[in-house]
C-alpha positions in Angstrom: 83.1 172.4 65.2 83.6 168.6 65.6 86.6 168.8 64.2 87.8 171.6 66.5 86.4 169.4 68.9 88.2 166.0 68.3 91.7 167.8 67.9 91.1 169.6 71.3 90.1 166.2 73.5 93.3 163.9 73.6 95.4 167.2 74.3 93.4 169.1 76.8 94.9 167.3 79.4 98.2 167.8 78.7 97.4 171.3 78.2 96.8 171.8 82.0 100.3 170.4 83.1 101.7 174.2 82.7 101.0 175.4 86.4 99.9 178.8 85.2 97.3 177.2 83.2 95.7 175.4 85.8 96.0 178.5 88.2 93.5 180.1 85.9 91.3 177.2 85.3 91.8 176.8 89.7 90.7 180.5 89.7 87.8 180.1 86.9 86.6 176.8 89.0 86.6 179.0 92.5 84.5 181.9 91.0 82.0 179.4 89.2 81.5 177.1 92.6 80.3 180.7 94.1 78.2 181.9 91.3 76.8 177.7 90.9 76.3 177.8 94.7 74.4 181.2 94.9 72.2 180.8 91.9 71.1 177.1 93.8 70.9 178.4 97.3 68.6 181.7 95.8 66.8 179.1 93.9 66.0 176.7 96.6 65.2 179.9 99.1 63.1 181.1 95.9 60.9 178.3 95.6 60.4 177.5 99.4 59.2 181.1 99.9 56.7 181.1 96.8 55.1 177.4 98.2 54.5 179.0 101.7 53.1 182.2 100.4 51.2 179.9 98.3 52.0 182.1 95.1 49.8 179.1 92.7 52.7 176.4 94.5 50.4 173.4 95.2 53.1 172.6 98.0 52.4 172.9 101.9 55.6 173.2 104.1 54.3 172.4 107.4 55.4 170.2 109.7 52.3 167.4 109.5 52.1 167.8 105.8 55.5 166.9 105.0 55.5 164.0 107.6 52.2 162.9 106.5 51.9 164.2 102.8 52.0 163.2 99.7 54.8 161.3 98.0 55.0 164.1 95.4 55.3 166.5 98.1 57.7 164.7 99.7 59.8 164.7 96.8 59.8 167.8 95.9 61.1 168.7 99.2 64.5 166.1 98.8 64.9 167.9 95.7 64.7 171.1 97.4 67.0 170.0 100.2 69.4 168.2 98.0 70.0 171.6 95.7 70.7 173.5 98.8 72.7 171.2 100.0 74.9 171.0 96.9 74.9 174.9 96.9 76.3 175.2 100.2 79.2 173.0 99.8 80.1 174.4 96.6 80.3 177.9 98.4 82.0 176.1 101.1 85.0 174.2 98.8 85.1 177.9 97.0 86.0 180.0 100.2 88.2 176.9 100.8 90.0 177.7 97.5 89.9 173.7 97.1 91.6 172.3 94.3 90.8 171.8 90.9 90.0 168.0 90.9 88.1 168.8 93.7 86.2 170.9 92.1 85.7 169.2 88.9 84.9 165.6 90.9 82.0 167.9 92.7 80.7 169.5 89.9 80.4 165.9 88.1 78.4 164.5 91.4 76.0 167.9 91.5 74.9 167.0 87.8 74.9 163.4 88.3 73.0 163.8 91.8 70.5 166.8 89.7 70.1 164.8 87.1 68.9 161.6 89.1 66.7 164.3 91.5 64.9 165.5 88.3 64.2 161.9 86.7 63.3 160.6 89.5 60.9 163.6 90.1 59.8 163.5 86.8 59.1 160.0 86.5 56.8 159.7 90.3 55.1 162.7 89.1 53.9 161.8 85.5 56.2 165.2 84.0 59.8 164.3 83.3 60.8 166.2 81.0 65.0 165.9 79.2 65.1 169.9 79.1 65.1 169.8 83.2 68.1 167.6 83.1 70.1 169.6 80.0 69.4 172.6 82.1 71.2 171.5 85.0 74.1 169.6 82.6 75.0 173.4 80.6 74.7 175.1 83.9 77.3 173.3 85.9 79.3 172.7 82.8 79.1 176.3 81.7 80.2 177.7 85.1 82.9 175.2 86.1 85.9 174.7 83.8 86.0 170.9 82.9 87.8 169.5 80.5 86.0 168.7 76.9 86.8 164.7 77.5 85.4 165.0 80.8 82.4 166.9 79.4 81.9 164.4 77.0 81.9 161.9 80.0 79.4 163.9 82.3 77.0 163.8 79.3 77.5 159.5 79.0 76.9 159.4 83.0 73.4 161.7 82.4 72.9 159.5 79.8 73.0 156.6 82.0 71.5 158.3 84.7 68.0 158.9 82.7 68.1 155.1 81.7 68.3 153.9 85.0 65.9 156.3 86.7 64.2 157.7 83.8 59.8 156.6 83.0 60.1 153.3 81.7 63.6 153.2 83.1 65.5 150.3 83.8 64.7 150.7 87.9 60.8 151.0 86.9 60.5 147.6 84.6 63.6 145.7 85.6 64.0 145.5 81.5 67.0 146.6 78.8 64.6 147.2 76.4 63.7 150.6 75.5 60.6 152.3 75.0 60.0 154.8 72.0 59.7 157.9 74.9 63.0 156.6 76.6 64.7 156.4 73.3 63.2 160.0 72.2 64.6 161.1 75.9 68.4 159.7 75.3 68.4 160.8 71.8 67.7 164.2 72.7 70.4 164.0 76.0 72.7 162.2 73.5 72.5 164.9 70.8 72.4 167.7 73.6 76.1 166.1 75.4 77.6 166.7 71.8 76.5 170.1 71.7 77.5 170.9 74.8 80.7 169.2 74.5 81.4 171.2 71.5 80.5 174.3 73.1 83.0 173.1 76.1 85.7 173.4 73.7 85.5 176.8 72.8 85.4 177.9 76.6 88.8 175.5 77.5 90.1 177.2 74.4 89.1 180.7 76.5 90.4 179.7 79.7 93.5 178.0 77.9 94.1 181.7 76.1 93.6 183.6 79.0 95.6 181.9 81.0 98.6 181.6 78.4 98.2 185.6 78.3 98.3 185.9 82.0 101.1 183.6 82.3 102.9 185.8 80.2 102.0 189.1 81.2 103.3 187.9 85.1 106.5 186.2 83.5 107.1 189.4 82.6 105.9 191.7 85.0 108.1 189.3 87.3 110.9 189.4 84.5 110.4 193.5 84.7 110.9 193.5 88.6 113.8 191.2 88.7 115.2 193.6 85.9 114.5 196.4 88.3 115.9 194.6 91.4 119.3 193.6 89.9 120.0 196.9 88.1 118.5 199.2 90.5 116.2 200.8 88.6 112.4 202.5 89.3 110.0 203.5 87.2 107.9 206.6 88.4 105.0 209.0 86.6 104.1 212.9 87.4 100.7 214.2 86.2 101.1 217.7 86.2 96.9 218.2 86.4 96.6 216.5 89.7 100.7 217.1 90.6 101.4 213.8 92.0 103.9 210.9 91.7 103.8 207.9 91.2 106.2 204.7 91.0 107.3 201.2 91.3 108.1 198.9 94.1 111.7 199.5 93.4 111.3 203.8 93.2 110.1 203.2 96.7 112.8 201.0 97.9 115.4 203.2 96.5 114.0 205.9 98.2 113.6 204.2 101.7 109.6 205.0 101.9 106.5 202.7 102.5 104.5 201.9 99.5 101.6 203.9 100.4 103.5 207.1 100.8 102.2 209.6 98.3 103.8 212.8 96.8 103.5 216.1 95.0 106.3 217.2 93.0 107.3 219.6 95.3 107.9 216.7 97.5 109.7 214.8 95.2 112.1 217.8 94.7 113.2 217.8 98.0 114.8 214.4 98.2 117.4 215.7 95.7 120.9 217.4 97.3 120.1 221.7 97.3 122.6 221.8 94.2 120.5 219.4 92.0 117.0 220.8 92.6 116.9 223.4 90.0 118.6 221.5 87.2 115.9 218.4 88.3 113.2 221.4 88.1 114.2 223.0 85.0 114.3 219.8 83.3 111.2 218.8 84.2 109.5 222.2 83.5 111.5 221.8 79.6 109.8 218.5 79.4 106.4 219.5 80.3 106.2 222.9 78.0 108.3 221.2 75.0 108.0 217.6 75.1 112.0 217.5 75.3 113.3 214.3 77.4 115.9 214.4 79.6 118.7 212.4 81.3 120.1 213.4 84.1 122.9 212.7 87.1 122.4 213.6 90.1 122.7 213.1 94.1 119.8 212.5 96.2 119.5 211.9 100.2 116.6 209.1 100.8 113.6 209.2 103.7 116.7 207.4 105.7 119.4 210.1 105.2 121.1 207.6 102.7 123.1 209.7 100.2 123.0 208.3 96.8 124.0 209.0 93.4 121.1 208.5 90.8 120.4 208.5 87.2 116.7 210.6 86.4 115.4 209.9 83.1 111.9 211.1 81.7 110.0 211.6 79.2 106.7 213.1 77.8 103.9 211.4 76.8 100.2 212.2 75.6 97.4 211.0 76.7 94.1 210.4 75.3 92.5 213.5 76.8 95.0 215.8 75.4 97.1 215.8 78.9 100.6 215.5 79.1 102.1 212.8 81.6 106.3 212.2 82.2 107.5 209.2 83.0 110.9 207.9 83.4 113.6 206.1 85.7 115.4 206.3 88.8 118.3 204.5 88.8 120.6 203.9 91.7 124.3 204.3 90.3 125.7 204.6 93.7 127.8 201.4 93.6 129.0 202.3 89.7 129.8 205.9 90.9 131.6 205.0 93.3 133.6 202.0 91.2 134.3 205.0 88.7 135.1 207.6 91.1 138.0 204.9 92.6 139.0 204.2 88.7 139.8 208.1 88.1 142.0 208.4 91.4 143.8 204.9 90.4 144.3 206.8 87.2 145.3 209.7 88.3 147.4 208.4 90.7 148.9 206.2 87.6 149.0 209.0 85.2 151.4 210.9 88.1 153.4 207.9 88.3 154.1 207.6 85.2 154.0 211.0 83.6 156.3 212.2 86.1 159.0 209.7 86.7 162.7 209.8 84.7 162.6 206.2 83.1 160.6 205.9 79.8 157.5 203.9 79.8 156.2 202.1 77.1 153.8 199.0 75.5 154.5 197.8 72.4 151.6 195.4 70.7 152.8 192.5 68.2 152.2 193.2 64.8 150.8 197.3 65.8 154.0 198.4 67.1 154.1 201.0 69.7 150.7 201.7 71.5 151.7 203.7 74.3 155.1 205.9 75.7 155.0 208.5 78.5 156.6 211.5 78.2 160.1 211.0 79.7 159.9 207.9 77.1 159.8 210.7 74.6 162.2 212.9 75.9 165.0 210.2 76.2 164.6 210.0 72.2 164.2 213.3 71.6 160.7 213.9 70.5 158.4 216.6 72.2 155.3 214.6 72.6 154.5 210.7 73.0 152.1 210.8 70.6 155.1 211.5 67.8 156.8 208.1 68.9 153.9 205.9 68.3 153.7 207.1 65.0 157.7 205.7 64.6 158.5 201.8 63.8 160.6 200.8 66.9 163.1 199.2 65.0 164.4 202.9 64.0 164.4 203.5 67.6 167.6 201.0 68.1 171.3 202.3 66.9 172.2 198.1 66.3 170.4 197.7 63.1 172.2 194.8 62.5 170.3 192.8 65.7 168.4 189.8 64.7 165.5 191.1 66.6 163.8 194.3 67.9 165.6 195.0 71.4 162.0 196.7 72.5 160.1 193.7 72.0 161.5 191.4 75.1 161.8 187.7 73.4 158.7 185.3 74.0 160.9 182.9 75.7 162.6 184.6 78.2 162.3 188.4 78.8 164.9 190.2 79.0 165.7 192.3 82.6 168.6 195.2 82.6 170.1 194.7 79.4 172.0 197.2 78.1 170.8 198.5 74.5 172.5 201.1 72.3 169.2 203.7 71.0 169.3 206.1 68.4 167.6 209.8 69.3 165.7 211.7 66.8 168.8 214.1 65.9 171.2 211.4 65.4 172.5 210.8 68.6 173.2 207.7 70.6 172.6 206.5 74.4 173.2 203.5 76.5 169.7 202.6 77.6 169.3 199.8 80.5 166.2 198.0 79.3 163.6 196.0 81.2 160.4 194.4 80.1 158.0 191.7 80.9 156.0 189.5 78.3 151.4 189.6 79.2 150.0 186.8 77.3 146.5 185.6 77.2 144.7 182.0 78.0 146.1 180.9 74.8 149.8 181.7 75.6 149.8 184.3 72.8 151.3 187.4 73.4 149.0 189.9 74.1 151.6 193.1 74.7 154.9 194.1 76.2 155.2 196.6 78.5 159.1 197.8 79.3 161.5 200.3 81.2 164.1 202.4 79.3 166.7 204.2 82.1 168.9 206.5 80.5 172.4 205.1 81.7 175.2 207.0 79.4 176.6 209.2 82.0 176.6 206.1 84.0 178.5 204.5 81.8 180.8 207.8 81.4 181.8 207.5 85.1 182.0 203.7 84.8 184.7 204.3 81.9 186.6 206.9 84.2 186.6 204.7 87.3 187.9 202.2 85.1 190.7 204.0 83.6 191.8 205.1 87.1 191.8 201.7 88.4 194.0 200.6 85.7 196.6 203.7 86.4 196.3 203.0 90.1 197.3 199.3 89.4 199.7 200.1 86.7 201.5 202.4 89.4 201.3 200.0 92.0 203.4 196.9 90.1 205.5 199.2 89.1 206.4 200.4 92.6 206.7 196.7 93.6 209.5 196.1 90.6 211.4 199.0 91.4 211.4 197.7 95.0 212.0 194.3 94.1 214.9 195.7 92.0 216.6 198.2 94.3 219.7 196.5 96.0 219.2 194.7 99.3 
């Protein structure tokens, strides 16, 4: 133990610099000022009432005998006063909720102030006696958290305390020296403040664990509710023996009700859209007769006609009676729904786009080749499907095998818009595609895809050649009708 002891007193200190540590200790100090002021106060009551019934008290509490009475009486009644005193401002700093130096500084003065009340006592009356003083030392020390060091000090300042005031005292001769019953009386306060401090430890250690456990248990019981806060998500519990629900601050919130509001299944069902009730009731009933969980989607309407779209997990569990309780979740997915309903129309909407327009679509990756093609991308090659082209290596896709680079993959330095490209179809066939692409790269500058437009333009080009050719005639005519004019005699 004295080891134990001597780690524990240089570090107790800075033990209590973690705020939920001294909260505890704050707390432990509060509830031991009210149990240190009760047991005083009953005391003090206690002993008045047994000297006036005269219960074998040699002690008369009238007016004239206290006035007039003997010194022994008279300080028996200080001592009274003073303990009451004491008791009734330790009740009064503990409905205060004072602080914890407070405290401490007021339990150090209510064993010094004891301590001097019961040698002083002692010594006018012919009876001290150490275990008085010890008595009052363990109480006070037992009941109000001090540190060990400061445990250790209380016992020096009782020491000091029964020197001063103590039979043969240093107020009673005026002399250092000490007598063999003064020395017998420190020895024994000396050797009792070691004990005690020893025992101090292992209650600091106490408080120190159970505050570290509470400080944890709330770090995450707060942890849990900001968890349940940011995601949205309840917890709730049904015990099908007394059919009622319970759940969570955050159940409640989602469903718009006070905290105090209380409900039977039944109840519960009904906050669920018409359409979701039986599935929510069935799964609940499967849960309950086979232990199976469930996970569920479904659409509820809150206390304030707020329709949401939740997620209702639960589970069976057994408890120690042979019962059966669920619990589960409640988790508001309204936003996420939502965000995924917008996603499948954007897709949809994409999916028309490009599924039904003429010009072929595609991505190609570097290094994986083709990734994805829409179907008129697959058409213009010939293939029946998409998923047939991205099987192909786009360089087969080109009629110019000669090119120094892959016309599909648009050039990392400048992309390439409405260049006309020569393709080969899957029968053999050639057409005169205009192609257009632009180059997505990531924070690096490293290309992350290409994504380009193929227009079929070989008829275009047909008509082209034909407008061509008739331009050329209709120019050809044209100088010659000006050289046979220019030749025809004036």
């Amino acid at each position: 133990m004295l080891n134990d002891t001597l780690r524990w007193l240089p570090i107790s200190s800075a033990r209590e610099q973690d705020s939920d540590i001294r909260l505890v200790l704050t707390r432990v100090l509060h509830t031991g000022l009210r149990q240190c002021g009760t047991i005083g106060l009953v005391a003090a009551l206690l002993y008045a009432g047994l000297s006036v019934f005269g219960l074998g008290y040699d002690m008369s509490w009238t007016y004239e005998a206290i006035v007039h009475g003997s010194p022994d009486q008279q300080i028996v009644l200080v001592g009274i006063l003073v303990v009451a005193a004491l008791s009734v401002i330790g009740l009064t700093l503990a409905q205060t909720e004072c602080s914890l130096d407070k405290g401490r500084l007021f339990g150090w003065g209510a064993i010094l102030i004891g301590a001097a009340v019961a040698t002083f006592e002692g010594a006018v009356r012919s009876t001290f006696s150490t275990e008085y003083v010890i008595l009052v030392y363990i109480l006070i020390v037992a009941i109000i958290p001090f540190r060990p060091t400061q445990v250790l000090g209380i016992g020096g300042s009782v020491l000091l305390v029964v020197y001063l005031l103590g039979p043969s005292g240093l107020a009673w001769t005026g002399g250092l020296a000490l007598s063999s019953g003064m020395s017998k009386h420190l020895l024994f306060i000396l050797g009792g403040s070691v004990l005690v401090t020893g025992a101090s430890v292992a209650l600091y250690r106490r408080h120190h664990s159970f505050g570290s456990t509470e400080a944890s248990l709330r770090k995450n019981r707060d942890f849990l509710q900001r968890t349940q806060e940011v995601a949205r998500v309840g917890g709730w519990e049904y015990d099908p023996d007394t059919d009622t629900m319970r759940g969570t601050e955050e159940l409640y919130d989602i469903l718009e009700l006070p905290l105090d509001t209380q409900f039977d299944l039944d109840a519960w069902l009904q906050f669920y859209a018409p359409e979701s009730r039986p599935e929510v009731r069935a799964a609940i009933e499967q849960c309950l007769r086979e232990s199976n969980p469930f996970d569920l989607e479904v659409s509820l309407t809150t206390a304030k006609d707020d329709h949401r779209r939740v997620r209702l997990r639960g589970t069976a569990e057994t408890q120690q009676d042979g019962g059966i309780q669920l619990t589960g979740i409640l988790q508001d997915i309204t936003e996420q729904y939502e965000m995924e309903e917008q996603l499948r129309k954007q897709e949809r909407l994409l999916r028309s786009i490009t599924e039904n327009v003429s010009d072929g679509i595609y991505r190609l990756v570097p290094g994986e080749g083709l990734v994805y093609a829409n179907p008129a991308f697959a058409q213009l090659f010939g293939y029946d499907e998409a998923s047939e082209i991205l099987t192909l290596d786009p360089e087969v896709l080109c009629a110019n095998s000669e090119q120094p680079t892959n016309p599909l993959q648009v050039p990392e330095e400048s992309p390439r818009n409405d260049e006309e490209v020569v393709f080969r179809r899957n029968d053999g066939s050639t057409f005169v595609g205009l192609l257009g692409g632009t180059v997505v790269r990531d924070d690096c500058g490293t290309v992350e895809y290409v994504d380009g437009v193929v227009t079929d333009i070989t008829n275009l080009k047909k008509r082209e050649r034909m407008l061509k050719g008739e331009r050329d005639r209709f120019e050809t005519l044209f100088e010659t009708l000006l050289q046979e004019e220019d030749a025809s005699p004036q």
